[in-house]
Residue, then its C-alpha position, 0 to 999 in steps of 0.5 A: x546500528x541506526x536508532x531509527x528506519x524509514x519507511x517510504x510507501x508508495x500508494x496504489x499505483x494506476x497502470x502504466x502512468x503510474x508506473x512511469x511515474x514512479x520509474x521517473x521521480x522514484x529515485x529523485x524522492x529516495x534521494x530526498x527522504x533517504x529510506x531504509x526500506x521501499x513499500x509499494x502497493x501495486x494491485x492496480x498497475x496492469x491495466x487498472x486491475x492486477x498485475x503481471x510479472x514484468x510489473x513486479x520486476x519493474x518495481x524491484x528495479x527501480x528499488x522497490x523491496x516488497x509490493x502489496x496487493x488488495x482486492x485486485x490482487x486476483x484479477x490476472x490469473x497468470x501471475x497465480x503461479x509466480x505469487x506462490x514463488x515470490x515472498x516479497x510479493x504479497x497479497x491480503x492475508x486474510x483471503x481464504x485458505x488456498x489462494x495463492x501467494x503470502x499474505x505477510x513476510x519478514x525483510x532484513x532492513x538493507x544495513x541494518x541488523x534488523x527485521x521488518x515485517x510487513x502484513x497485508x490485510x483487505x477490510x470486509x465492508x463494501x468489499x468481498x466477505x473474506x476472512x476476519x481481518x482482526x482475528x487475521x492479523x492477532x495470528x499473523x502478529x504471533x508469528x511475527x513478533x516471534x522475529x521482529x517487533x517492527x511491523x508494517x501494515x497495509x490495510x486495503x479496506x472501503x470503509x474508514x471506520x473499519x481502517x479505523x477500528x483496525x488502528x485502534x484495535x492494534x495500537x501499540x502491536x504494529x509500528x505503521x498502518x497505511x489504508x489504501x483502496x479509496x485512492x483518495x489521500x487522506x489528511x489524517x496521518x497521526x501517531x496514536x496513544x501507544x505509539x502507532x502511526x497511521x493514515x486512513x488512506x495513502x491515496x494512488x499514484x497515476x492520473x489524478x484528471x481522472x476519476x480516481x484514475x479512470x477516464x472522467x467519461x468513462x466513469x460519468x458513463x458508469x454512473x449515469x448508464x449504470x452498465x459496465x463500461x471498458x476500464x480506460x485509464x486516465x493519461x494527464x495529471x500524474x501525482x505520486x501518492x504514499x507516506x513517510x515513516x519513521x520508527x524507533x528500532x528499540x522501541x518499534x515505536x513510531x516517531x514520524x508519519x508524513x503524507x507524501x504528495x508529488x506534486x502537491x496539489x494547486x489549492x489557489x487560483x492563479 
């Protein structure tokens, strides 16, 4: 039994750049950090917002265990009826009773003994007014803990003090949170005193010559009009973003958060 697993998530992936992207170098950086167990944020992969079923098959064919979602998770409404059938798929847990889909689900760890599980949750601030995410998450941990110690959250969430405030307010009961939503990568990632590890954002995976990945004239457009304008996907500086996690299989404990970025980002001029 192996004294630690490793978590490789991959951040809101932006449409079908993105997801070329990850069908392409995917495999090289499995083959780099070697993970146990592949975590995709995807409710941004069909077309900027939400997600079809070909996608889902897509991201498990390339090795991907289980997709998150967030607040986009309900923008295509045919893949409504494959949400209530696919536990691996989840979406934010703490959207009100009656939606479809799993806001959480409990994996076996491919050649392990051991179980993870993942916990999907969306923050309040500057988002929709769903359901409570903390009191969410203090039942959904109940049930989990009741099969496994190991638990990852997503929280997909606007603001970094509620990412934060969630972080705080559960560490030391979750091995890993990630916050995705801002597409923005963060350079914050820390373990805390009780042995959570945690990233404020993980970034997206897709355009990055882009306004967080869409077309920079159609978003300038957006600002300066203040009119709707077509969401229209930026095509040119593809960059994949998420984090690598290690965790302690007895004490659930994390030992390793790294921030992934490929490729990195050019910070001197040539």
């Amino acid at each position: 039994m192996p004294a630690s697993i490793r978590i490789f998530f991959i951040a809101d992936i932006v449409g079908e750049t993105g997801l070329q992207l990850v069908e392409t170098i995917l495999p090289s950086l499995s083959n780099k950090y070697k993970p146990d167990f592949i975590i995709a944020n995807a409710e941004n992969s069909h077309e900027g917002r939400g997600l079809n079923r070909e996608i889902v098959k897509q991201l498990y064919d390339v090795g991907v265990h289980v997709i998150t979602g967030g607040n986009h998770s309900f923008d295509k409404w045919k893949i409504f009826s494959y949400m209530k059938s696919d536990p691996n798929l989840l979406r934010p847990l703490n959207y009100p009773k009656g939606n479809a889909g799993f806001g959480y689900g409990i994996y076996p760890i491919p050649g392990t003994d051991k179980k993870l599980g993942v916990l999907n949750l969306q923050g309040r601030t500057f988002m929709p007014q769903i359901d409570d995410p903390f009191s969410t998450s203090d039942w959904a941990l109940k049930n989990i803990k009741e099969e496994t110690d190991l638990v990852f959250v997503d929280f997909h969430a606007e603001a970094t003090a509620e990412k934060m405030a969630y972080a705080w307010h559960v560490d030391g009961e979750v091995s890993a949170i990630i916050g995705t939503h801002t597409h923005v990568p963060t350079n914050d990632a820390r373990i805390l005193p009780n042995g959570t590890g945690f990233l404020t954002d993980a970034g997206m995976t897709g355009p990055f010559d882009s306004v967080i990945g869409m077309s920079k004239k159609t978003s300038i457009k957006r600002f300066t009009l203040g009119t709707p304008q077509r969401y229209n996907i930026a095509k040119k500086d593809n960059r994949l973003c998420g984090a690598v996690v290690d965790i302690d299989t007895e004490t659930a404990k994390c030992t390793s958060i790294e921030t992934v970025i490929y490729p990195e980002f050019k910070n001197k001029a040539d």
